[in-house]
N, C-alpha and C positions, 0 to 999 in steps of 0.2 A: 770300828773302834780304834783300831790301831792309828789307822791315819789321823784321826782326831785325840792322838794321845792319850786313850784314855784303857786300861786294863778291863781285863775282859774275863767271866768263868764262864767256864761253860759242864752244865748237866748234863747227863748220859746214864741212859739204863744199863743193866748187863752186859744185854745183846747189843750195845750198842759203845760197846768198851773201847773197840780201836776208831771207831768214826770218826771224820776228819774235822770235824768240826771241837769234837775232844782234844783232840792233839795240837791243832794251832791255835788254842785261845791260852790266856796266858797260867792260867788255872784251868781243874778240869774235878769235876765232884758226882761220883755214883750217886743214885739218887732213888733207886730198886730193881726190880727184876727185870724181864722184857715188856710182858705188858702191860698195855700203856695206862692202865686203871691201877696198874701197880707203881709207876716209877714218872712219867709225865702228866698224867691226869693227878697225881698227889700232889697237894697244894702245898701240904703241911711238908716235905719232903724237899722242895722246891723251894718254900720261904726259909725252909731252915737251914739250908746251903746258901742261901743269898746272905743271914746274917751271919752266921759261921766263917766267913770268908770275908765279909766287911763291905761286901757288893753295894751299891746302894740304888743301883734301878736295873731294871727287869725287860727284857726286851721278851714279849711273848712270841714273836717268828707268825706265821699263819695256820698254825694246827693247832690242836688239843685246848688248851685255856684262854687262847688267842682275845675268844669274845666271850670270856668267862666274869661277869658281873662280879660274882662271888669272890675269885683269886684276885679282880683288880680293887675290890674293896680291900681284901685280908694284905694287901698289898700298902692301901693306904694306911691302914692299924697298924701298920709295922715301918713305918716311916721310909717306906721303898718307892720310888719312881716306878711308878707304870708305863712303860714307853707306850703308849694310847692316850684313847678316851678316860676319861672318868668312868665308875661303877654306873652312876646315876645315865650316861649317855648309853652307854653300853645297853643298860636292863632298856630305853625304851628305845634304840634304834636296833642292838644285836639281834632283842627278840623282836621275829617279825611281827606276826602279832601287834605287838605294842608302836613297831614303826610304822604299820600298816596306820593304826589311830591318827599318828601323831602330825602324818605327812597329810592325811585328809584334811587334819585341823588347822594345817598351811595351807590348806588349796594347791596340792600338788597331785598331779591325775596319777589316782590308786588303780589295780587292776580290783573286780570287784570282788570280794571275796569274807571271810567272818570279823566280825568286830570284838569279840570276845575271844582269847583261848578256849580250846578244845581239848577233853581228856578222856574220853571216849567217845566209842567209834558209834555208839549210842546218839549220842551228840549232833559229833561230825556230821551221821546221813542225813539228821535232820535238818542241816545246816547246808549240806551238798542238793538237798533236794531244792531249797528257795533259789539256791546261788544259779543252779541248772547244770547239771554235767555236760559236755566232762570235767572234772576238777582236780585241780592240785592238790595233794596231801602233802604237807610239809613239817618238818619239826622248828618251831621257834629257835629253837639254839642252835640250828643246822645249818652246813655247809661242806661244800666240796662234794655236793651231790648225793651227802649222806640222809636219810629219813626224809627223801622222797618220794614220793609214789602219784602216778596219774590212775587215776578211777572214771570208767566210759560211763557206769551205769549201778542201780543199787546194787545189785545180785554181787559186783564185786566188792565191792567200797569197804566193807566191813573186813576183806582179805588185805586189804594193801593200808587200811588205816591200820591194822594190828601191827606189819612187818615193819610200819616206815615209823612206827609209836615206839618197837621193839630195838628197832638200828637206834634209835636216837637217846635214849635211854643207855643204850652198850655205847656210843659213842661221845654223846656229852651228858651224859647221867640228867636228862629231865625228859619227859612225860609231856612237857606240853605243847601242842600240833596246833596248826590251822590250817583252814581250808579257803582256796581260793578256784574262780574261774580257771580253766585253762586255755587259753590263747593258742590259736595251733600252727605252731613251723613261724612262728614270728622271729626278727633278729635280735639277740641278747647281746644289751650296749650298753658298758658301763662308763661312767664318768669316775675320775681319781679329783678327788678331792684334799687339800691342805689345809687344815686351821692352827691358828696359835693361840695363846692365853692373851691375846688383843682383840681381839672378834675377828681377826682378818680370814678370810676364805677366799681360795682361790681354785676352780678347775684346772688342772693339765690336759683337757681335751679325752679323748673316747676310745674303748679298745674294742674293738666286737668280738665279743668269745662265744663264736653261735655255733662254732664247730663240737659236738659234748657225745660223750657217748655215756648214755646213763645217767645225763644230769651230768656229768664230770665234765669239767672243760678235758681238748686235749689240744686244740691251739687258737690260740691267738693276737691280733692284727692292730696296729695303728695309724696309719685315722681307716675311722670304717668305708669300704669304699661308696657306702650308696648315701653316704649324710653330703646332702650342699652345707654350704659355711652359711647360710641362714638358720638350716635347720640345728646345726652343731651350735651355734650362738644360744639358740632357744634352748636346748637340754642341756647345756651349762649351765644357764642361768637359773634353770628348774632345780640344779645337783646342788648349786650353792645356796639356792630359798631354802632347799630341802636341809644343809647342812646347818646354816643360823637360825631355825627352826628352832635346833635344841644346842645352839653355843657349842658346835662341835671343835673338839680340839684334837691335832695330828691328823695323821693319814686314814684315810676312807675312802670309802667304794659305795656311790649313790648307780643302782643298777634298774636300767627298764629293760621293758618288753616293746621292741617297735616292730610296729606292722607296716606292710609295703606300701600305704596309703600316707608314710610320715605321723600317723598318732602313734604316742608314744605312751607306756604306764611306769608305774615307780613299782618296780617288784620288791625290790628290798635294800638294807645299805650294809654293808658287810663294814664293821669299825672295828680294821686290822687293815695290815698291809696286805696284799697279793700275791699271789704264786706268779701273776702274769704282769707285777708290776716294773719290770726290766724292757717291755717292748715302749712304755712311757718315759723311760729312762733315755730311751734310746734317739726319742724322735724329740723328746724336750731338750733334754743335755740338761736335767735335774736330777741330782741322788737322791732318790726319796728316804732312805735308810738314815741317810746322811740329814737332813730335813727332819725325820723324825728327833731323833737323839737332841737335836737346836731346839726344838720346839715345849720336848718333856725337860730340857734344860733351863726354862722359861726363858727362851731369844724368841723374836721377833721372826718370821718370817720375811725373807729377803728377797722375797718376789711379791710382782703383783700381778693383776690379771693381764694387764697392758704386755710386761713383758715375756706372759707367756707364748709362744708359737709354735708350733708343729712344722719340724722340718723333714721331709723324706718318708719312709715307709719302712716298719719294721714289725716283725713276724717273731712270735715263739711258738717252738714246738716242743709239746712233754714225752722224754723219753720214759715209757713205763716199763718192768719189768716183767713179766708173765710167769714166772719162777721163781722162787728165791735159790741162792749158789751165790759160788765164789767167784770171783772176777781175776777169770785168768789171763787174759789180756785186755786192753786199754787202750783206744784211741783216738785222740778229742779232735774235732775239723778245729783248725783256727783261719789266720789271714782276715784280710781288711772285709770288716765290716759284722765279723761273726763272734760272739759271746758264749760263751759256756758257764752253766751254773752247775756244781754236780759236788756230792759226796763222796765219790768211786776214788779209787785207786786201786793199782791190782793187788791181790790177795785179800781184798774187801767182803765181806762177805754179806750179801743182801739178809736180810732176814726177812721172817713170814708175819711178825708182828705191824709192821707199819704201812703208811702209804706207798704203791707200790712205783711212783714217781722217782726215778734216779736220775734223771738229767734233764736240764735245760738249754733248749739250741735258740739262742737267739739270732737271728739278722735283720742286716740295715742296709736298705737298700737308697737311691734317688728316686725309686717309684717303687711301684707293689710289682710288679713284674719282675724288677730288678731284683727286690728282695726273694719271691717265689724263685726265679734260678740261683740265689744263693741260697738257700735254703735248702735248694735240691743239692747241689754241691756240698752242703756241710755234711748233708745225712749220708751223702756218697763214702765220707771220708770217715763219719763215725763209726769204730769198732770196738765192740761189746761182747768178750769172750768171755763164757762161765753160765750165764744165763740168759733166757731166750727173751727177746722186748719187742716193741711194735714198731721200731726203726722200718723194718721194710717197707709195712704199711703205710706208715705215714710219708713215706717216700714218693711211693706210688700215688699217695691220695693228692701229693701236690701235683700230680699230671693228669687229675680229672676236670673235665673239662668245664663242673658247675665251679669248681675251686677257681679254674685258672682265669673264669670271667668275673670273682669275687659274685655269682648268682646262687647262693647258700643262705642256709635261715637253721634254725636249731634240730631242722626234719633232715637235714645233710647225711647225718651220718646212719640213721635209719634206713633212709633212704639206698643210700649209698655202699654202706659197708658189705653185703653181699658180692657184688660186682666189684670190689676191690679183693675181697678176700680169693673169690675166682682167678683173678689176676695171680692173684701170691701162689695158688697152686698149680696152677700153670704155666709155673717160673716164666711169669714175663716181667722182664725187668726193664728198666730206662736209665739211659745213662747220656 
């Protein structure tokens, strides 16, 4: 915002009073307690600091109302820019469910799974028994691995439909699930998607975020290394039928399930920006953020597909916190090629209410090799005093040897994190 002249507020709950993002915007407005049902999940709270203040569009980031229908309607009622989609795009690509419909009725290959929402687990089995276990349990409004659940067989299903109906309800207040196949250890490939209030859409090419613990991403890669440029041509093409589908407008994430055999499925389309959309930034040399704000401005998009290319290889890694504490010492890797996104500063204090995500290591390498030893080298240099985070592990995880061949799928870390975590207590380190 700054660089495009334009002021900036920014909300904060309690606990979230000295945050950095509070302090360097040009305003800064409480908006309730720590959590997040109290102070970011408040819509009403949130629009009445944006009028209060004379704001006039809304950038929602990628957590809490991000892909909230509801806020980007109450948003249009109140003559505020919604840096996204429309409400109307949002309710039928946010919710999957309803994407799930919409991309069939493109002719865009669905993984198989319910055509109606689901709102008990009543339902659901009935619905997991045609589909054939094992099955995905998912929440329509969900993401970031929230109100998830895989189910092998009935005897569970009614256990993990309750927890992942109960997460999703405590994390985006709805109720409504569905139920899909699950695909097993397949590669999780998304395409970044652009549109403008012209019909224009364009792909930036593919990030594979198969590395997940829990359904959570915790890094990810650009270009995937096992897509040819035929096959990357084809799931572009798929990401932007799928996006003029439904006249999508801004930034989006069209996401499949690919299998080792090259078929590929449309899992869902996430309409908000990305936690991981810095490694696109990095190998296009396009600001999406920057894209956004042009776009909810009503400009034109100033790319086409022609001029888009992937140049190089570039990796992020999510530094997560394991604790919450103070931050008593501070120290970010930089040098050629390496990006840092982070909230920290010392005497920062992490708190217990939100995502436990404090930093992003980005690099850029001339190849995926190159980028994996930098990579190894930023997290050598990263230090994190005050509270305890998975820097070591994810250290180490860049020296296993499925990682260093890019021969990983989303059973990686399942797989794997045992025999890393051995590693961590038997203090062996690599340097």
């Amino acid at each position: 915002c700054r660089e495009l002249g334009i002021e900036s507020v920014a909300v904060y709950s309690e606990a979230d009073k000295d945050s950095l993002h509070a302090q360097l915007a040009d305003q800064a407005v409480c908006i309730g307690p720590g959590p997040s049902t109290e102070s970011y999940l408040n819509m009403e709270s949130i629009i009445s600091a944006t009028m209060t203040t004379g704001a006039d569009a809304i950038h929602p980031g990628f957590g809490f109302l991000s892909e909230n229908a509801r806020f980007a309607k109450l948003c249009q009622q109140c003559n505020i820019t919604f840096i996204g989609p429309s409400a109307e795009i949002i309710n039928r690509m946010g919710n999957k469910s309803e994407a799930r419909n919409t991309m069939m009725q493109a002719g865009v290959p669905v993984v198989p799974g319910s055509k109606e929402p689901v709102y008990t687990a009543e339902d659901g089995l009935v619905m997991a028994k045609e589909i054939g276990f094992p099955v995905m349990i998912k929440a329509s409004s969900g993401g970031g691995g929230k109100g998830m659940r895989i189910s092998r067989s009935e005897e569970d299903f009614t256990e993990h439909f309750n927890a992942a109906q109960l997460e999703s309800v405590k994390g985006f207040s709805d109720d409504t699930m569905y139920i899909e196949k699950y695909i097993e250890k397949p590669r999780h490939v998304e395409f970044q998607i652009m549109g403008d209030k012209f019909g224009h859409v364009v792909h930036l090419g593919e990030r594979d975020c198969s590395i997940q613990r829990r359904h959570q991403k915790v890094m990810e890669e650009s270009p995937c290394e096992v897509i040819s440029p035929e096959l990357r041509k084809k799931m572009g093409e798929v990401a932007v039928k799928a996006a003029k589908a439904v006249n999508y407008e801004n930034a989006g994430t069209i996401e499949f399930l690919l299998e080792p055999d090259g078929k590929f499925w449309f899992m869902e389309m996430n309409t908000r920006i990305q936690v991981e959309h810095p490694v696109t930034e990095q190998v296009t040399g396009i600001d999406l953020i920057r894209e956004q704000i042009r776009i909810a401005a009503g400009m034109k998009l100033n790319i086409t597909q022609e001029d888009t290319c992937v140049n190089g290889h570039a990796i992020e890694c999510r530094i997560n916190a394991a604790t919450p504490g103070v931050i008593k010492f501070l120290h970010f890797p930089d040098g050629y090629g390496v990006r840092v996104e982070s909230h920290l500063f010392e005497g920062y204090e992490v708190s217990p209410f939100y995502d436990s995500m404090i930093a992003k290591i980005i690099v850029t390498g001339s190849s995926r090799l190159e980028a994996v030893r930098r990579l190894r080298r930023a997290l050598e240099e990263l230090i994190i005093e005050g509270v305890k985070t998975n820097r070591e592990f994810m250290h180490l995880l860049t020296y296993h040897k499925d990682f260093i061949r890019g021969n990983y799928n989303t059973g990686f870390w399942e797989k794997n994190h045992t025999e890393i975590e051995k590693w961590l207590k038997e203090g062996i380190t690599v340097k």
